[in-house]
C-alpha positions in Angstrom: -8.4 -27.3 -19.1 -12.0 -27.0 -19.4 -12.8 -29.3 -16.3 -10.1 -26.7 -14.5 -11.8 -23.8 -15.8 -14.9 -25.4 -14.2 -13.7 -25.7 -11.2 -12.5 -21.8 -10.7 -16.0 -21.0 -11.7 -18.1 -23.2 -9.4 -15.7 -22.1 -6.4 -16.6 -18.5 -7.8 -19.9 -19.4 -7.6 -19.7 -20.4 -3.8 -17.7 -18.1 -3.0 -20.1 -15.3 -4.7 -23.0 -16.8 -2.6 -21.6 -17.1 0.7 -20.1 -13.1 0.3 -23.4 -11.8 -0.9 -25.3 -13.8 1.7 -23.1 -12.6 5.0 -24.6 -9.2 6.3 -21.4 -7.8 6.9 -21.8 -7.1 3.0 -24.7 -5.2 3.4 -25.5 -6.0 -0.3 -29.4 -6.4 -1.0 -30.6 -9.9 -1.4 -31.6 -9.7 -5.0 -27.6 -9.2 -5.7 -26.9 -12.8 -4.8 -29.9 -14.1 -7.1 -28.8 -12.0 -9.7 -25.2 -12.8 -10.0 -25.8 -16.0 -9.7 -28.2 -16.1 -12.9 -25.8 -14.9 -14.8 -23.2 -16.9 -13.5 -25.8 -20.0 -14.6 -25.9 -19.0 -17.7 -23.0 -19.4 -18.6 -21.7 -22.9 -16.6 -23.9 -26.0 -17.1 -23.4 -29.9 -15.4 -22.4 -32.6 -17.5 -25.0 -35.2 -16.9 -22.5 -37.9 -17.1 -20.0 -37.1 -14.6 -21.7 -34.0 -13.0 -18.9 -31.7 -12.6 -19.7 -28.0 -13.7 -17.8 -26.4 -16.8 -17.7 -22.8 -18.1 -20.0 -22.3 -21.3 -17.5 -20.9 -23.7 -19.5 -18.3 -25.9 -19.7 -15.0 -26.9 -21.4 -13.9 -24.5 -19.1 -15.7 -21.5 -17.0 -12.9 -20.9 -19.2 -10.2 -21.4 -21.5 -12.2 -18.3 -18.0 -12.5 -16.5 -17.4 -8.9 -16.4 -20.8 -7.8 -15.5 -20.4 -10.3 -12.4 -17.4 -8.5 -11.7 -18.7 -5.0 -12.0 -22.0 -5.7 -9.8 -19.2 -7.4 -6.8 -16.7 -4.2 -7.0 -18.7 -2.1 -4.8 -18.2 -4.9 -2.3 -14.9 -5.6 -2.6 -14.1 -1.9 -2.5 -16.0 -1.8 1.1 -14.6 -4.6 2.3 -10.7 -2.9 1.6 -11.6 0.5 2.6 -13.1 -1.4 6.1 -10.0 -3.8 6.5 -7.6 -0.6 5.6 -9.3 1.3 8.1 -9.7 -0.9 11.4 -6.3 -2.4 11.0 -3.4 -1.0 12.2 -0.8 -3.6 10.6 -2.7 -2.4 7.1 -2.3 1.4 7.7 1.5 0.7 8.4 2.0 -1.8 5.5 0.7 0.8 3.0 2.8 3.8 4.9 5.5 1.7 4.1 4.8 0.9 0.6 4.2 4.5 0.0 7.5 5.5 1.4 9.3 2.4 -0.6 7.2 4.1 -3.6 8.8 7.8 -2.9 12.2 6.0 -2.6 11.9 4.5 -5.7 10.4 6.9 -8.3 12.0 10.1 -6.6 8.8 11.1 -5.9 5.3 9.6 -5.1 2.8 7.9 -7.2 0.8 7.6 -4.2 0.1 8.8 -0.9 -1.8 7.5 2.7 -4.2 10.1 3.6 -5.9 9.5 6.9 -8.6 11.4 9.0 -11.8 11.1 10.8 -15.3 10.0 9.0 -18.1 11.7 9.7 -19.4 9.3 12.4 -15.9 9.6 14.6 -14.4 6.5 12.8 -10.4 6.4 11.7 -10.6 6.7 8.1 -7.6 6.1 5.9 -7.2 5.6 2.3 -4.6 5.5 -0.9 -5.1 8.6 -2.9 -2.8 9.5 -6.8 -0.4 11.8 -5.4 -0.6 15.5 -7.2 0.8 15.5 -10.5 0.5 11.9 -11.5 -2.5 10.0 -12.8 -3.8 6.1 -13.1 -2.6 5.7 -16.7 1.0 7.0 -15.8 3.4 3.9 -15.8 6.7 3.3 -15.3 8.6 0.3 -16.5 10.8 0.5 -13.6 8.2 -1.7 -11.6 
């Protein structure tokens, strides 16, 4: 499990480093170098066979998460852009929002499209009126 485990984290690694690098994240350069301090902290190379494994600490999870939280402003780009220049994506969540209404009786959530500032098609998934992100049904 733990040569596994360090796998999944040196492919996160890459994967972190080649996102962060590309300019179509528009992420500063010091964002790579710091993620991927943190991610060194907590993965180290077995001189032996010189395959990475995950550092399992206190502190591992804790370093995980604050990865995660300094990469959610890309990945949240990255969606709203693919959601908004793709036409197969604004019909895929029309229709999951429609299956949604179906389902519950009413929506959860709900498309809401428009025009940015800058002329471009904007769409996005906004909590329908009257429900919130902690509402849950066991239906789903």
């Amino acid at each position: 499990n733990t040569i596994l485990l360090g796998k999944m984290a040196n492919a996160y690694r890459q994967k972190v480093s080649v996102v962060l690098k590309s300019a179509a994240a528009m992420a500063p350069r010091s964002l790579e170098e710091m993620v991927q301090s943190k991610l060194q902290i907590i993965t180290e190379r077995d001189p032996i066979t010189k395959e990475l494994f995950l550092l399992i600490d206190g502190e591992t999870l804790k370093r995980l998460q604050d990865v995660r939280d300094m990469m959610q402003h890309i990945q949240d780009s990255a969606a709203n852009d693919i959601h908004s220049c793709c036409r197969e994506a604004r019909q895929a969540i029309k229709s999951i929002t429609t299956e949604t209404h179906a389902r519950s009786g009413r929506a959860r959530v709900m498309l809401e499209s428009g025009r940015s500032s800058d002329g471009q098609s904007d769409s996005r998934l906004k909590i329908a009126p009257g429900w919130s992100e902690n509402d849950r049904d066991d239906r789903w």
